[in-house]
MIDRENMI-667295 format. One record per residue (C-alpha): residue in one letter; x negated, y negated, z negated. Coordinates in Angstrom, 1 decimal. Each point is the difference from the previous one (the first is absolute). Example, Ala and Ser with C-alpha at 12.3 -4.5 7.8 and 13.67 -1.06 7.14 Angstrom:
{midren A, {-12.3, 4.5, -7.8}},
{midren S, {-1.4, -3.4, 0.7}},
end
This chain:
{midren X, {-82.4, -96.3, -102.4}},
{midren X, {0.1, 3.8, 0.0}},
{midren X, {-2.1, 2.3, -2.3}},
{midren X, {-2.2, 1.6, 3.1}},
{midren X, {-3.4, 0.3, -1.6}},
{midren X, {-3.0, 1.8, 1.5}},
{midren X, {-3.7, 0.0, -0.3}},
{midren X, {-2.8, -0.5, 2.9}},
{midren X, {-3.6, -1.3, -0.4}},
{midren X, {-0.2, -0.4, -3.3}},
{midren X, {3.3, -2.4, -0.4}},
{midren X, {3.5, 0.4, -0.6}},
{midren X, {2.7, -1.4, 2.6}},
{midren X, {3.5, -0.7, -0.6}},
{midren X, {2.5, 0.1, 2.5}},
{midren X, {2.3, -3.4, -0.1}},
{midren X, {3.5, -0.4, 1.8}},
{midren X, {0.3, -2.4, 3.0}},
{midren X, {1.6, -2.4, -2.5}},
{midren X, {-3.7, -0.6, -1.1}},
{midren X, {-1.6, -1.2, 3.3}},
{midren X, {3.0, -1.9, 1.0}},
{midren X, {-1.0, -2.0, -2.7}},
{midren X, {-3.5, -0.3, 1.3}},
{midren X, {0.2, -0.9, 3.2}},
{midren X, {-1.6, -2.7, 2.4}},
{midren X, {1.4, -1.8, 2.5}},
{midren X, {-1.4, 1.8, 3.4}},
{midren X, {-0.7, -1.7, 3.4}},
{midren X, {-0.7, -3.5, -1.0}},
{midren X, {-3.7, -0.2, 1.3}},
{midren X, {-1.4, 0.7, 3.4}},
{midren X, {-3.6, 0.2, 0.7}},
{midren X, {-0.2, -3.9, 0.3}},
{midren X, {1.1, -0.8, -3.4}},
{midren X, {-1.9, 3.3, -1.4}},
{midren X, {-3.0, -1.8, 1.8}},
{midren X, {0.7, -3.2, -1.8}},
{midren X, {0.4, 1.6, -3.0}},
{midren X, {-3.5, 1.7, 0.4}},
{midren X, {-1.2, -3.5, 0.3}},
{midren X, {1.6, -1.7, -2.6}},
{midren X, {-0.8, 2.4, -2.5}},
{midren X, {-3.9, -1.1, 0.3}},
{midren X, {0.2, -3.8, 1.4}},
{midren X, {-0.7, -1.2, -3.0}},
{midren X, {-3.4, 1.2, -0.1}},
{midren X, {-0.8, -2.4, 2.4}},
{midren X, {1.1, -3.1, -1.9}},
{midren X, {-1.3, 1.8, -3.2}},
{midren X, {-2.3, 2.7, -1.5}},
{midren X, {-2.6, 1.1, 2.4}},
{midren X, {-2.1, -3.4, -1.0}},
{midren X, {-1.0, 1.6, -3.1}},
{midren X, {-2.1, 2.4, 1.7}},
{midren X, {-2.4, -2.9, 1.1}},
{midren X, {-0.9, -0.1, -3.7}},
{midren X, {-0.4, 3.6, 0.0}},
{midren X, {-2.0, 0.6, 3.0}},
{midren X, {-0.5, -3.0, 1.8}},
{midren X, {1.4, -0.8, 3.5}},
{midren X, {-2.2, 2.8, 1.7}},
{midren X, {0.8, 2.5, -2.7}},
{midren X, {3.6, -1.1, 0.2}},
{midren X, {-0.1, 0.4, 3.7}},
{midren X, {-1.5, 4.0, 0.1}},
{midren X, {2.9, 0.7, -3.3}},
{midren X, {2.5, -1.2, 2.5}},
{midren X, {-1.3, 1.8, 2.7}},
{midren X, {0.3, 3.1, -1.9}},
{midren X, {3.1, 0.1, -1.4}},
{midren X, {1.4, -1.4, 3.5}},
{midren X, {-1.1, 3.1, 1.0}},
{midren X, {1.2, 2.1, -2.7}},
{midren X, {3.5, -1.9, 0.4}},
{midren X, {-0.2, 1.0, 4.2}},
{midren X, {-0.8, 3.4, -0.8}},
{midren X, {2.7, 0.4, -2.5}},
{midren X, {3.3, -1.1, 1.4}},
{midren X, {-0.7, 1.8, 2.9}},
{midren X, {0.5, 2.9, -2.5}},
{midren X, {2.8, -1.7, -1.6}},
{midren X, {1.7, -0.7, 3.3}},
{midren X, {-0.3, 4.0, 1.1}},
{midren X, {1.7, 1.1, -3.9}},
{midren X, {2.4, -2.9, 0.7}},
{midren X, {0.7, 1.3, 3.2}},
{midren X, {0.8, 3.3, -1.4}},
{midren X, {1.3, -0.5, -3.6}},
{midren X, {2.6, -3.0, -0.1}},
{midren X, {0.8, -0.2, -3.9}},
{midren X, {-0.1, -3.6, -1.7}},
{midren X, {-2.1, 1.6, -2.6}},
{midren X, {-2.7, -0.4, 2.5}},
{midren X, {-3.9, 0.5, -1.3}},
{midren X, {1.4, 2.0, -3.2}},
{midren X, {2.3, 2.4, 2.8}},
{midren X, {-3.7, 0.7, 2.2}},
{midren X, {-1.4, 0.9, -3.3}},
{midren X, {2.8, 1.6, -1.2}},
{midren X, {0.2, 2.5, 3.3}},
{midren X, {-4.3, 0.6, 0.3}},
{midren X, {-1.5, 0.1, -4.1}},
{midren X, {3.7, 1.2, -1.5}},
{midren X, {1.8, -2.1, -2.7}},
{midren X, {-3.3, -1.0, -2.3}},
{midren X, {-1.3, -1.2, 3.0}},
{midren X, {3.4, -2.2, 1.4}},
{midren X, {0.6, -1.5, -3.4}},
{midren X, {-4.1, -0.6, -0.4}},
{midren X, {0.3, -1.7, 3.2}},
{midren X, {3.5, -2.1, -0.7}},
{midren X, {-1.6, -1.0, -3.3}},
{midren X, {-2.9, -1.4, 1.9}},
{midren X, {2.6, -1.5, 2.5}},
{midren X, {2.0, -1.6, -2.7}},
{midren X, {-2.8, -1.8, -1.8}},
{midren X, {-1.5, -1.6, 3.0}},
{midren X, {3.6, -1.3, 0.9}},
{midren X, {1.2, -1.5, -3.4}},
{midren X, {-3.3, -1.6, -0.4}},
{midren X, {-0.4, -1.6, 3.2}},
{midren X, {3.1, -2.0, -0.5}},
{midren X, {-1.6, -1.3, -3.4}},
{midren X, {-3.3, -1.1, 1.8}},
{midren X, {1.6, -1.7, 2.9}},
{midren X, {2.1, -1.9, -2.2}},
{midren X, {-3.1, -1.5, -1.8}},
{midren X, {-1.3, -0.9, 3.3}},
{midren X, {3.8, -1.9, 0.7}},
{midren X, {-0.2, -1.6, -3.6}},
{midren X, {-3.7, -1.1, 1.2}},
{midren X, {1.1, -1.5, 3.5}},
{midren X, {3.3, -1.6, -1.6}},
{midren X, {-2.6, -1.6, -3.0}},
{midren X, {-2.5, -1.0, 2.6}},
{midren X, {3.0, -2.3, 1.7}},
{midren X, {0.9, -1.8, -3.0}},
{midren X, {3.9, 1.1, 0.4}},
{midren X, {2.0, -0.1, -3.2}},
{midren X, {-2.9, -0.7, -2.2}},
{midren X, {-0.9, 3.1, -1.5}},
{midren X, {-3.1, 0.7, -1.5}},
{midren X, {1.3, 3.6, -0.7}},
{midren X, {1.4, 2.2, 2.7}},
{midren X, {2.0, 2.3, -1.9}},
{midren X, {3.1, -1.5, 1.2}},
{midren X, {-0.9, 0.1, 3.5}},
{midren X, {-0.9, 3.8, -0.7}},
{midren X, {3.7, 0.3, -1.4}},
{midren X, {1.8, -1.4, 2.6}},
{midren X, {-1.8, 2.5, 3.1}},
{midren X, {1.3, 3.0, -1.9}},
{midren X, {3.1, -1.4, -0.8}},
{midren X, {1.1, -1.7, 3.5}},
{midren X, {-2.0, 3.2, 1.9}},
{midren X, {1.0, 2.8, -1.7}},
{midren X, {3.5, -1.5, 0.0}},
{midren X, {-0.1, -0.5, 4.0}},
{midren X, {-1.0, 3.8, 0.2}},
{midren X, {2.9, 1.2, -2.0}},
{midren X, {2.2, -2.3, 2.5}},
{midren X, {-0.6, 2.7, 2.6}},
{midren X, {-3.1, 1.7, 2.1}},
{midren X, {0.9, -1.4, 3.3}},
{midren X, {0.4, -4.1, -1.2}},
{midren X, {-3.2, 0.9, -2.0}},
{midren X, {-2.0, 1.5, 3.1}},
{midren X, {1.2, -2.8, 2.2}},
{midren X, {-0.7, -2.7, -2.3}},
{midren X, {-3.3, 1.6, -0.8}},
{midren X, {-1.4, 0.1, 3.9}},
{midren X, {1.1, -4.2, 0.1}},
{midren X, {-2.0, -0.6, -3.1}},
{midren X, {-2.8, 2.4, 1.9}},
{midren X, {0.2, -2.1, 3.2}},
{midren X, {-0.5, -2.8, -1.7}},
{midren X, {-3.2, 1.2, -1.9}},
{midren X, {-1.3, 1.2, 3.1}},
{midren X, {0.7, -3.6, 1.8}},
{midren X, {-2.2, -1.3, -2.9}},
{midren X, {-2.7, 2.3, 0.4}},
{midren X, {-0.3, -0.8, 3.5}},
{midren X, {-0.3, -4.0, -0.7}},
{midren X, {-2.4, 0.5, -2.3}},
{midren X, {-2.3, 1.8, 1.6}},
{midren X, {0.3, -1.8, 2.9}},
{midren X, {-0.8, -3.1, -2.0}},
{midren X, {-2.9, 1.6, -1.1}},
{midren X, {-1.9, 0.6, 2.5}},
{midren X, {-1.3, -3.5, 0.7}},
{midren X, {-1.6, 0.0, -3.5}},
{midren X, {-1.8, 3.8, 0.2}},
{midren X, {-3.6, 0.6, -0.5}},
{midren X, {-1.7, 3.2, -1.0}},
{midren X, {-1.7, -1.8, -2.1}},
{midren X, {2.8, -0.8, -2.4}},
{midren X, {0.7, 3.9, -0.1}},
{midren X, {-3.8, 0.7, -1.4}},
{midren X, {0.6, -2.7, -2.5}},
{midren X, {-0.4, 1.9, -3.7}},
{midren X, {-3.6, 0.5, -1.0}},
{midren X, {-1.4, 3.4, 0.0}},
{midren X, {-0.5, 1.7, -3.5}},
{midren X, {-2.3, 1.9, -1.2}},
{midren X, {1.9, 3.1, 0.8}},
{midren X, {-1.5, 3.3, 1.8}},
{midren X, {0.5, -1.1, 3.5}},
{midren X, {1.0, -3.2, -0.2}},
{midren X, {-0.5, -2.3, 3.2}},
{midren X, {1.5, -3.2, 1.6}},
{midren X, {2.8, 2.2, 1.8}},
{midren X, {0.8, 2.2, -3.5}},
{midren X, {-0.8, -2.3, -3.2}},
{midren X, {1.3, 2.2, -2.6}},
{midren X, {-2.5, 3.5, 1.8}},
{midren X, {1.6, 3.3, 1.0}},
{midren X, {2.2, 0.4, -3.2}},
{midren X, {1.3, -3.3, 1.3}},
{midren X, {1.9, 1.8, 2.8}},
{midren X, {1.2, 2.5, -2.1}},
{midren X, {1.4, -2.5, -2.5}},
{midren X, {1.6, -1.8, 2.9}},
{midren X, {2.0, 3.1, 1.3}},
{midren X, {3.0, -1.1, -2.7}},
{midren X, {0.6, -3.1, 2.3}},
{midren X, {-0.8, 0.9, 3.2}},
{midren X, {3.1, 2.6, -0.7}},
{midren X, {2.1, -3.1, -0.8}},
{midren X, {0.1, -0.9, 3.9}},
{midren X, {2.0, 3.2, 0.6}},
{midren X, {1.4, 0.6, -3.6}},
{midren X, {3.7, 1.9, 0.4}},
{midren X, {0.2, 0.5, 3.4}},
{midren X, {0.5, 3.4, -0.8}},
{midren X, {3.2, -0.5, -1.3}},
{midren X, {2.2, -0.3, 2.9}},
{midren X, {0.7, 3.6, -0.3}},
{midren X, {1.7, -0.9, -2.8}},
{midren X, {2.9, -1.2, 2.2}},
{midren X, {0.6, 3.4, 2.1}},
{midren X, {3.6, 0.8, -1.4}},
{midren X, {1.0, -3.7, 0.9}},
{midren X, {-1.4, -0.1, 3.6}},
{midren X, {2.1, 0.4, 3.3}},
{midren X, {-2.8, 3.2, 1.2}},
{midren X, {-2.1, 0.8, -2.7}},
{midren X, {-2.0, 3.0, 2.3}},
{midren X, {-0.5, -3.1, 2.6}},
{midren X, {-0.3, -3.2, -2.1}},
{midren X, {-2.0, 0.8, -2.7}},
{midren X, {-3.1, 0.4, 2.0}},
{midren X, {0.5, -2.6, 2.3}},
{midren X, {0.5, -2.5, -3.0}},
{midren X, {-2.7, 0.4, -2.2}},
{midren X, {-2.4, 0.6, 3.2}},
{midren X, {0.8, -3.5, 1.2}},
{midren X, {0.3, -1.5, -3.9}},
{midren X, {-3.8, 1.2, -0.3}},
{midren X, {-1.1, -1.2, 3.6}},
{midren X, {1.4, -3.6, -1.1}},
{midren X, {-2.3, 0.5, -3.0}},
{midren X, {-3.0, 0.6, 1.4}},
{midren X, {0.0, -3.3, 1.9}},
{midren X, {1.2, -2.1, -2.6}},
{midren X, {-2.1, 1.5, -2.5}},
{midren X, {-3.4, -0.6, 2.3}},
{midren X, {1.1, -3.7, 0.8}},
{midren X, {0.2, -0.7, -3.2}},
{midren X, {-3.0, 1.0, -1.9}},
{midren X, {-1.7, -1.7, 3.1}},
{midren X, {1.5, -3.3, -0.2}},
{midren X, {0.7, -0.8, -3.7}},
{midren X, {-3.5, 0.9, -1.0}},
{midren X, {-1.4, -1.2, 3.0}},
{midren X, {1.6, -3.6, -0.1}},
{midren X, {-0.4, -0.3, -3.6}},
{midren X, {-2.7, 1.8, -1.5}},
{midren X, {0.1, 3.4, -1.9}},
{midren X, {-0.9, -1.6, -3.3}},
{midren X, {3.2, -2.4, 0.3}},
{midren X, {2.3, 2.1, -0.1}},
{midren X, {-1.0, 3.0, -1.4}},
{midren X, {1.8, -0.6, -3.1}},
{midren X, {3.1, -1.7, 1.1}},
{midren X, {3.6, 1.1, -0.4}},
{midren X, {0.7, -1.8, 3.0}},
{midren X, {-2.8, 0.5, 2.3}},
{midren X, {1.7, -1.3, 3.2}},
{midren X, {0.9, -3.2, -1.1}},
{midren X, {-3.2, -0.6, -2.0}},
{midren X, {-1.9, 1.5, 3.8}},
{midren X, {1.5, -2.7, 1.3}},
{midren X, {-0.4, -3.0, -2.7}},
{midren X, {-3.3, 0.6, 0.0}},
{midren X, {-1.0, 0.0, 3.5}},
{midren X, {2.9, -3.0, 1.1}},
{midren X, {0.2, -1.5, -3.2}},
{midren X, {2.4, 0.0, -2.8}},
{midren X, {3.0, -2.2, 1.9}},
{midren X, {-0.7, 1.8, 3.4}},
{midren X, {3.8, 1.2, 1.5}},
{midren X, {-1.5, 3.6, 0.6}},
{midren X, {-0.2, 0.2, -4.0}},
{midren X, {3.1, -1.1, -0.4}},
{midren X, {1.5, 2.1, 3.1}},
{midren X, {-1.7, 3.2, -1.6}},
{midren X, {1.0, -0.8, -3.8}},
{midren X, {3.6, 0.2, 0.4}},
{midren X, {0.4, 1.7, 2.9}},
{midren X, {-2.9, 2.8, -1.3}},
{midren X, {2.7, 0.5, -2.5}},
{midren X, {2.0, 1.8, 2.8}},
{midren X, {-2.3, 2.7, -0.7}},
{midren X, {-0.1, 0.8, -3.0}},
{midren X, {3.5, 0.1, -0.4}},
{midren X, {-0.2, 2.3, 3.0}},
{midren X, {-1.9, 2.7, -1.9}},
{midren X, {1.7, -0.5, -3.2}},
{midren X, {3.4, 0.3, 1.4}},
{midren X, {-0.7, 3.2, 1.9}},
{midren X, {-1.8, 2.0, -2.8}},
{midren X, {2.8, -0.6, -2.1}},
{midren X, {1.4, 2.7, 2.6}},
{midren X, {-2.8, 1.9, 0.0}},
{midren X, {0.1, 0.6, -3.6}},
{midren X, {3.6, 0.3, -0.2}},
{midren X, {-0.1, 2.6, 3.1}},
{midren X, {-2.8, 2.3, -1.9}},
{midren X, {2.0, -0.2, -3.6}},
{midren X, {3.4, 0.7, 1.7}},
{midren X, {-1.8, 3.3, 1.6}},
{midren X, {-1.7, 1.2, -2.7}},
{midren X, {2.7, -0.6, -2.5}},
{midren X, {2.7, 1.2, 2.7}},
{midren X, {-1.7, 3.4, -0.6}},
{midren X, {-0.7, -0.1, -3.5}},
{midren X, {-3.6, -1.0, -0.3}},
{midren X, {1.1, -2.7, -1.8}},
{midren X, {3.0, -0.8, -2.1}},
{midren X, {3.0, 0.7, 2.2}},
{midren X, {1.8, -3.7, -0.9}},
{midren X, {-2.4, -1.6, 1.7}},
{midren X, {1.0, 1.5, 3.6}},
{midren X, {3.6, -1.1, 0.0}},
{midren X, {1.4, -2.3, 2.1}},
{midren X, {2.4, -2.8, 0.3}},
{midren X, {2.6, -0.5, 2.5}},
{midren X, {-2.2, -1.7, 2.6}},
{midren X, {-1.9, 3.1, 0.0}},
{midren X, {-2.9, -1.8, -2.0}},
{midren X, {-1.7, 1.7, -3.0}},
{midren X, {0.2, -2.9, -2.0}},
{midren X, {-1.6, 1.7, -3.2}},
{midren X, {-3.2, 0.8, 2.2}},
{midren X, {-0.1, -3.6, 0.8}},
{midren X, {1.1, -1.2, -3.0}},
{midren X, {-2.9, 1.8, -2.8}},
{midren X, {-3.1, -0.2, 2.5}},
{midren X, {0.8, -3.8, 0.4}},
{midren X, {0.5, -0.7, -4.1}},
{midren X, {-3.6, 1.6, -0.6}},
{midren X, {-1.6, -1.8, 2.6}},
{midren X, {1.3, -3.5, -0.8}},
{midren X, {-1.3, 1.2, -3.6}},
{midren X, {-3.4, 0.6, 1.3}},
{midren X, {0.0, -3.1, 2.4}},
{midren X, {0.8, -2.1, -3.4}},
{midren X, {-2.2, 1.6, -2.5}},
{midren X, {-3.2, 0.5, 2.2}},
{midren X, {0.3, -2.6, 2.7}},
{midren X, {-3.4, 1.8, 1.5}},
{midren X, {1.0, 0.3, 3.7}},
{midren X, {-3.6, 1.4, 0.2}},
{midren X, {0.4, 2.8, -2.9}},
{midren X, {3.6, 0.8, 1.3}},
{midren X, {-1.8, 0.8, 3.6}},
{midren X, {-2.2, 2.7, -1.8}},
{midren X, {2.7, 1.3, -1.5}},
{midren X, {2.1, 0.2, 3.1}},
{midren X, {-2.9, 1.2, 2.2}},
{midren X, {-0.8, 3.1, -3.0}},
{midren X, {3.5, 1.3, 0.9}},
{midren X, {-0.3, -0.4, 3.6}},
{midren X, {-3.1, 1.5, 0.2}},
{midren X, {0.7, 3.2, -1.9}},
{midren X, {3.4, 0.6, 2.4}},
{midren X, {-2.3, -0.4, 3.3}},
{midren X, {-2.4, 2.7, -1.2}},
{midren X, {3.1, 2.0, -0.7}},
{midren X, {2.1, -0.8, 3.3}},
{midren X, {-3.1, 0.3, 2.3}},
{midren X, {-0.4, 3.4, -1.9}},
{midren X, {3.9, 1.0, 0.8}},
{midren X, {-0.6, -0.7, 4.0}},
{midren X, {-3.2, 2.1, -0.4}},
{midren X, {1.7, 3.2, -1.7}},
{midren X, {3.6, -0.9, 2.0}},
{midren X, {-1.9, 0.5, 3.2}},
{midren X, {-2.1, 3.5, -1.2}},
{midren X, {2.9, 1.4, -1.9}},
{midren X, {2.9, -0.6, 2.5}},
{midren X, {-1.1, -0.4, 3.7}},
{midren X, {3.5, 0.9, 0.8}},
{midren X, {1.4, -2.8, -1.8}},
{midren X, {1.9, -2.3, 2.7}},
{midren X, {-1.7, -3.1, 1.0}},
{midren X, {1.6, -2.9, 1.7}},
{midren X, {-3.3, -1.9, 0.4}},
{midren X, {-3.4, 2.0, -0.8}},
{midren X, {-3.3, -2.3, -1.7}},
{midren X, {-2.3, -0.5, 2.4}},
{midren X, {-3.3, 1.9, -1.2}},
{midren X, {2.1, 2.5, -2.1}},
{midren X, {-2.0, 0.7, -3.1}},
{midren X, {-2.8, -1.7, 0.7}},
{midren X, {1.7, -3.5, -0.1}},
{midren X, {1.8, 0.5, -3.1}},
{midren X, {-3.7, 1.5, -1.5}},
{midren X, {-1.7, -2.9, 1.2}},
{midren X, {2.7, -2.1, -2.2}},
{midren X, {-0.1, 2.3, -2.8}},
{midren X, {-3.8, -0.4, -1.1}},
{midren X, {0.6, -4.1, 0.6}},
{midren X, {2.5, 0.4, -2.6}},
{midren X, {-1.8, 2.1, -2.4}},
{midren X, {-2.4, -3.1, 0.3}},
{midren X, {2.5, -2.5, -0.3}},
{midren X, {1.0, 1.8, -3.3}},
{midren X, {-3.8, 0.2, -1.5}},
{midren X, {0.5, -3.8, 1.3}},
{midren X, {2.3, -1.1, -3.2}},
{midren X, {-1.9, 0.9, -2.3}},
{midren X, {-2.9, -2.1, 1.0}},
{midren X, {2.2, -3.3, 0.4}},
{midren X, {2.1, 0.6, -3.1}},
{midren X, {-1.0, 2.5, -2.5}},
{midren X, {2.9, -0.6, -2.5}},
{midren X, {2.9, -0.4, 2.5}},
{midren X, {-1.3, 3.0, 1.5}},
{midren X, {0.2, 2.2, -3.1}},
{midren X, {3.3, -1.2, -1.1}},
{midren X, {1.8, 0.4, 3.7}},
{midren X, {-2.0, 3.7, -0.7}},
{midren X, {1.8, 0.4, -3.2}},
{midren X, {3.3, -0.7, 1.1}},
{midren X, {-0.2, 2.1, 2.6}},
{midren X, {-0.9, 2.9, -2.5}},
{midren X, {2.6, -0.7, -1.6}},
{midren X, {3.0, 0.1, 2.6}},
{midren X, {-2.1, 3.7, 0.8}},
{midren X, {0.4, 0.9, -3.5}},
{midren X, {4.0, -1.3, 0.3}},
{midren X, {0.4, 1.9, 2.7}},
{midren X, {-1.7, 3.6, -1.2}},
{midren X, {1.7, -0.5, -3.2}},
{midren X, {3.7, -1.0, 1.0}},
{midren X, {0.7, -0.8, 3.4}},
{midren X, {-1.3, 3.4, 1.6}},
{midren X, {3.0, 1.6, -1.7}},
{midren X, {2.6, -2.3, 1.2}},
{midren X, {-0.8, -0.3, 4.1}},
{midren X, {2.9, -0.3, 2.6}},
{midren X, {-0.1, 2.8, 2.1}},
{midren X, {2.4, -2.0, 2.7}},
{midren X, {-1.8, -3.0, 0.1}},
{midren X, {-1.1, -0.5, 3.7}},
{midren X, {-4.3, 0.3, -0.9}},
{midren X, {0.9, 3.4, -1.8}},
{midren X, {2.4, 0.9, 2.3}},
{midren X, {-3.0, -0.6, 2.7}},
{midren X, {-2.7, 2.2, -2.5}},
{midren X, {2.7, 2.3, -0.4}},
{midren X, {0.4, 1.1, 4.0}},
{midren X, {-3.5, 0.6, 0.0}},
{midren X, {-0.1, 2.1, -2.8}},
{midren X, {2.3, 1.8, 1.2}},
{midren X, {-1.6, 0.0, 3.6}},
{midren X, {-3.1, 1.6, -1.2}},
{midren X, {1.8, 2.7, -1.6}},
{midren X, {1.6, 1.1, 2.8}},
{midren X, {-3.0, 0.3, 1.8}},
end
């Protein structure tokens, strides 16, 4: 490294030697918009086989069914604006490199932060959900799942440091798969479907509470956590621009398609598992699907079966891919000194096998010590939350601040689609603290904390080369000259 220091927006940069990149480099052109697609998928599939049930307990299957509405909206809205900054600002640091270029360097870490949590503590929640399908089939005996949670981090996170191209090809298999599954089941379905199983849980005593939303209006608010679980992650795929074949091009056809696949699937199923089941059944399951179809075929029925090991498809899905997603956001952050600067090197696959290494230890810890898929969700969905408020926030300012700013695809609706997806998200946020008061408040704290890391320390020791900087820096340097 040289000793180039200077000062800009209330942080000090360091220049670093090429030496220092090189060693922090991904492997480009290994995805096209196809496998971005099926990344977008397989980053939330597994909210199908698991997760979005609890929201019948919540709110009820007409509550659950306006939450899901909502945030399918707010999801729409939003990676339209994702797609136009991916368009325009191809840097794997994603979310955190938006941020970074429209609210300054607060504002990108703030919004990495947010990133970073949702992403290590997805993998933690969907591996409950694996340990609950894997007990639910008898295999192995266990009456604990801590060993299944031990072997998805260690097989998974060891395929990822194999290489990005063998793990984004074996990922969009695993995908197919899931998707195969999905499609049998609700086919199966159908025969068994009532609306009357849907209306199912007795009203309460609640203000507003009716047939079609049990639990009143604070029901549907309650209910917004899991209705986000249908589309959970999606807006990760930017996460893979410096390793796709036409970033400007890809990126927005990907994740347009990834969210289009999601809407359907998303819709079918909160029809037909409630619907052929009953609401009450399965509200509490960690393996809705299965249990959906136990109850209404019986417990030896083949669709059960079908869906029981095959549903595990899935989740392995989504917990394979956000193991790149949270490696992706820590290698970018770290890459540019956010974070220690250890954590961004990588091997010679081009693989940052620290970034997958330390995310995956502390979510097999909080798989094994919680096991609460449910609680883990809150956690996640805190995280998530916070970083859509902030990257809705980015488009909006991006698009005021620099018209100029060239744009290889352009959001439908300019601002007003990325608004309407901002004050869904604020909701979503108010949201977590309903469902979850305590997981809420400790996400909140964390986060704090990695603010108060970052104004204490890491604002003194930023990358000036690194390629979101470099990105801020032009800018800068833009409006200067004018």
């Amino acid at each position: 490294m040289t000793a180039q220091r200077r000062h800009r927006q209330q942080v000090d940069y360091e220049h670093v030697g090429r030496d220092y990149l090189e060693n922090r480099s991904l492997k480009g052109g290994a995805a096209g918009w196809v496998l971005l697609a099926g990344l977008g998928v397989a980053y939330v599939i597994s909210g199908d086989f698991a997760g979005w049930n609890f929201g019948l307990a919540e709110g009820g299957w007409g509550g659950l069914l306006i939450a899901t509405a909502l945030m399918a909206t707010m999801y729409t809205c939003m990676v339209f604006g994702l797609a136009e900054m991916a368009s325009a600002l191809p840097v794997a640091g994603a979310g955190y490199g938006f941020a970074r270029r429209a609210l300054g360097p607060l504002g990108g870490f703030a919004t990495g932060t947010a990133i970073l949590i949702e992403y290590s503590i997805a993998p933690a929640a969907i591996a409950v959900f694996i340990g609950g399908y894997v007990e639910s089939l008898g295999l192995f005996g266990l009456t604990n799942s801590w060993p299944v949670y031990l072997v998805c981090f260690a097989v998974f996170v060891g395929i990822h440091l194999w290489g990005v191209g063998e793990a984004l090809r074996l990922m969009f298999v695993i995908t197919a798969v899931a998707v195969v599954a999905l499609v049998a089941f609700v086919l199966g379905m159908i025969p068994e479907f009532s609306t009357d199983k849907l209306f199912d849980i007795a009203p309460t005593g609640a203000a507003g509470a009716s047939e079609f939303l049990p639990f009143g209006y604070a029901g549907v608010l309650a209910a917004l956590v899991y209705g986000i679980w249908f589309f959970l992650a999606v807006e990760g795929v930017p996460l893979a621009a410096e390793e796709a074949r036409d970033p400007r091009r890809d990126m927005p056809r990907g994740i347009i398609a990834a969210v289009l696949v999601l809407l359907v699937s998303g819709l079918a199923i909160l029809l037909v598992a409630p619907g052929g089941a009953g609401s009450s059944v399965i509200a509490g399951a960690d393996n809705p699907l299965p249990a959906a179809a136990r109850a209404a075929k019986g417990e030896d029925s083949l669709l059960a079966h079908v869906i029981n090991y095959v549903g595990l498809a899935g989740l392995v899905a989504s917990f394979f891919s956000i193991i790149f997603a949270y490696s992706r956001q820590l290698f970018a952050l770290s890459r540019a000194g956010y974070l220690p600067r250890w954590l961004s090197v990588t091997g010679r696959r081009r693989t940052p096998y620290a970034a997958l290494i330390v995310p995956g230890t502390i979510g097999f810890a909080l798989a094994a010590i919680t096991q609460d898929g449910a609680q883990l969700i809150n956690i996640a969905v805190f995280g998530a939350t916070v970083s859509y408020v902030l990257l809705n926030l980015s488009h909006i300012v991006l698009r005021r601040r620099e018209p100029g700013l060239e744009r290889p695809y352009r959001t439908p609706g300019g601002t007003a689609t990325t608004g309407t997806a901002l004050v869904l998200a604020v909701a979503a946020v108010v949201a977590t603290f309903f469902v979850d008061e305590v997981a809420a408040a400790i996400t909140a704290a964390i986060f704090v904390a990695a603010l108060a890391y970052f104004w204490f320390y890491s604002r003194h020791h930023l990358i000036a080369n690194a390629p979101e900087e470099e990105f801020a820096a032009v800018e800068a340097a833009e409006a200067e000259l004018s």
